[in-house]
N, C-alpha and C positions, 0 to 999 in steps of 0.2 A: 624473476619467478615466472614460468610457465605452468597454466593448466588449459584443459581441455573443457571445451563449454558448448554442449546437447541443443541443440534450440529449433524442435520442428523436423526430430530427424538429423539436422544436419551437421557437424563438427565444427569448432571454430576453436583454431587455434591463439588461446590471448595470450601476451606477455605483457607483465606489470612487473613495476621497480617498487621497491620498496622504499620508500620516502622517511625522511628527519621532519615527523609530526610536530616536533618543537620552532618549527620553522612556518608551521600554521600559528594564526590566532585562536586561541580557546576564546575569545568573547562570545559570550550566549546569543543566540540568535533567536528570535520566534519564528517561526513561519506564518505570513500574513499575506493576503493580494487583493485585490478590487475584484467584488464578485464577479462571474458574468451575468448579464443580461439581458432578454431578449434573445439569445442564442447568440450574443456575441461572447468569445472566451475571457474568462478570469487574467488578471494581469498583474504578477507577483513584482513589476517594477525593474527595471534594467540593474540595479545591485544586485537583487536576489537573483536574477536571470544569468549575471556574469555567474553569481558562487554554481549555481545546479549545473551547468556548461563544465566549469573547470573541475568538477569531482561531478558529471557522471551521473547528476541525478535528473529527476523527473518528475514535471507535475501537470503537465496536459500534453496531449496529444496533438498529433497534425488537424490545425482548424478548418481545413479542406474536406474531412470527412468523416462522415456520421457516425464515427464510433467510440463506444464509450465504456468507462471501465470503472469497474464497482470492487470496490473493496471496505471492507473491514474491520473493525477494530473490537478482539477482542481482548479485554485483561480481565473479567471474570464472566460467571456467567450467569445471567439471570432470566430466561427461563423461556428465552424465544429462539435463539439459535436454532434448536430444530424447527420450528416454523419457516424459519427463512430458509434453511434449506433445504426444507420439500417446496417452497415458490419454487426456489430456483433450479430445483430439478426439472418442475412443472412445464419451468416456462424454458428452461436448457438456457440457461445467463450461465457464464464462468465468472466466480469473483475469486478474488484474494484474502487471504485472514488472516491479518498480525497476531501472533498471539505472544503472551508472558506467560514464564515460570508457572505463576498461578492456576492459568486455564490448562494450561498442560496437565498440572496436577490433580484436579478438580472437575474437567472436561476432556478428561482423554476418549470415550471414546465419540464426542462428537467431533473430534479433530483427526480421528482416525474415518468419520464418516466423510470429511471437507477432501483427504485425500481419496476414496475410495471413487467416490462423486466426480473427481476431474478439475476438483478448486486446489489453487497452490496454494499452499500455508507460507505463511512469512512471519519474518524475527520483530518484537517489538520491546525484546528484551526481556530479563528474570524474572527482577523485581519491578521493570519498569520506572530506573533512579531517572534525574535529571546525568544524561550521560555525558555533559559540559563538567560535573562533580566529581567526576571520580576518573580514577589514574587509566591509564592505557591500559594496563595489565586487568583491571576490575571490567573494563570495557571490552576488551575482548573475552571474560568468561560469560559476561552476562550475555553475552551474545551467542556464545559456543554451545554453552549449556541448554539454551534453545534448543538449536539445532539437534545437539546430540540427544537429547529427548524427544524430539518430532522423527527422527531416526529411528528411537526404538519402538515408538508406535507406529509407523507408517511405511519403515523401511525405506523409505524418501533419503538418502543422504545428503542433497546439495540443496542448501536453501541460497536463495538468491538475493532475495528482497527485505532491507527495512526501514522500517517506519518507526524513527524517534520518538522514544515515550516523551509525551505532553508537546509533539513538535518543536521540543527544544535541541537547538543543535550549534555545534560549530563549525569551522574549518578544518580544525583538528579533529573532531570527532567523525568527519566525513569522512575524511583520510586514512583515519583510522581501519572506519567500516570498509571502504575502499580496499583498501591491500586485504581484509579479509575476505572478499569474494560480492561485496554485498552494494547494490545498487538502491540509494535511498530513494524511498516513494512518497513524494508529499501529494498533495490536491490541488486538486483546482472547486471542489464543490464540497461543501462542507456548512452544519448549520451548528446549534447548541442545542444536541441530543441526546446528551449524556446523564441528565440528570435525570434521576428516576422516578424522583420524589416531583417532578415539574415535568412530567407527559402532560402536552395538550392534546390529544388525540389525532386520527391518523389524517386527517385533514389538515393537520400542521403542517406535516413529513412531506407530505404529498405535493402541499404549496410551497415549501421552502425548495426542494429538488426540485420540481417543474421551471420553478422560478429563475435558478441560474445554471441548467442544465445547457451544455454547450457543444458542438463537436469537438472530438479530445477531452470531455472530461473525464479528470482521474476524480472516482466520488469516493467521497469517504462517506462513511455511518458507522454507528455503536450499536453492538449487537446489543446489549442491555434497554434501548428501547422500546418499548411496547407501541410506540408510532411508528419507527420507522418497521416493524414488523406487521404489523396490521397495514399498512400504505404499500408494502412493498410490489404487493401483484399488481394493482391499478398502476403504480407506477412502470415496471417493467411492460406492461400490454400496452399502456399509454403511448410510451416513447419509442415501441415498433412502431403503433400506429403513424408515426410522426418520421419514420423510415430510417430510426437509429437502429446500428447492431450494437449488440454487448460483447467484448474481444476480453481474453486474456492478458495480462502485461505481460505474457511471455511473446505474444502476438504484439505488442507493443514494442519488444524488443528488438524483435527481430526486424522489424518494419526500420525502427530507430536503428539498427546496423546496418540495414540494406541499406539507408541513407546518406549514412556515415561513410559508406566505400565510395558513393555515387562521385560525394564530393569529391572523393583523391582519385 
């Protein structure tokens, strides 16, 4: 199977075979790694590093240099999303936003404001199942139907990016995503920000990302926090001040192909 693939302007012609998924392992995976800190990077462990290599995924960046990337996780919405995305107009940061079924349905048009703004939407699924649980065919609609709803609001057709509901994943399930066009994005910076009902204030948020903030990191946050929204501008002026950029994963990607040719 050939398609064509935009990045920056430029064309890039890929061909991918289609693979016997049954030839993967479905065993559940979490995704887990050794924080970083001090500014030295996160370290998911030489297994998990083999699985992200052989299917094409990614979860930090070149640790050579200062740039870092902010994404998202939304599956519903509770009531800061527009705060964060006037910081990040403010301050001109590009992030990513996974979204589900849900927020689509729910938050359409803050998700038609993430593409207007220059942020890429990404796939995190419908319902957000454990996607190790259910059949191929269930696995590719939860995924499509994304898409084809972020289509009809944004006009955006190609999504590129996702990130596994609850970080659960397999071999199979990457392979999956894989032949459908989609390049998994895990972390390398992440804390427990999700719970709504247990905000410690923004001096939490502020400390936990300061803390293992790295060159290359891929960070994750949940829009549903009221720390990490209120922390968010101190943090983004903080870490220019400290002579980071904030990059696109599409600027991720591209870097990550130029590299890939270098080798051959």
């Amino acid at each position: 199977m050939k398609k064509l693939f935009t990045l920056l302007g430029i064309v890039f012609l890929i061909t991918s075979t289609n693979v016997a998924h049954a030839d993967f392992s479905n065993s559940p995976i979490n995704w887990g790694f050794k924080k970083g800190k001090d500014g030295q990077p996160a370290d998911a462990g030489k297994p998990l590093e083999n699985i992200i290599e052989k299917h094409g995924a990614i979860y930090k960046g070149d640790a050579s240099k200062k740039y870092l990337y902010l994404t998202f996780d939304n599956g519903y919405e509770n009531g800061y999303t527009a705060q964060i995305l006037d910081i990040l107009k403010k301050e001109q940061v590009p992030a990513t936003f996974f979204v589900t079924g849900h927020y689509l349905n729910t938050a359409s048009e803050l998700v038609l404001r993430m593409a207007k703004e220059g942020h890429i939407v990404g796939n995190h699924s419908w319902h957000h199942p454990d996607l190790t649980q259910v059949s191929d065919q269930r696995l590719k609609e939860e995924l499509e139907k994304v898409r084809a709803e972020t289509e009809v609001l944004t006009g955006k057709k190609n999504m590129a990016y996702l990130r596994p509901p609850r970080g659960v994943f397999s071999e199979r399930t990457m392979a999956l995503a894989k032949d459908a066009g989609y390049t998994h994005v895990f972390w390398s910076l992440a804390f427990v920000d999700w719970y709504t009902d247990q905000q410690k204030g923004a001096q939490y948020a502020y400390d936990n990302i300061m803390r293992q903030v790295h060159p290359g990191s891929i960070m994750l946050l949940h829009t549903v926090s009221k720390d990490n929204a209120d922390a968010l501008e101190r943090v983004l002026k903080d870490l220019k001040k400290q002579g980071y950029e904030f990059k696109s994963l599409d600027d991720f990607m591209f870097k990550h192909m130029l590299k890939e040719e270098m080798l051959y």
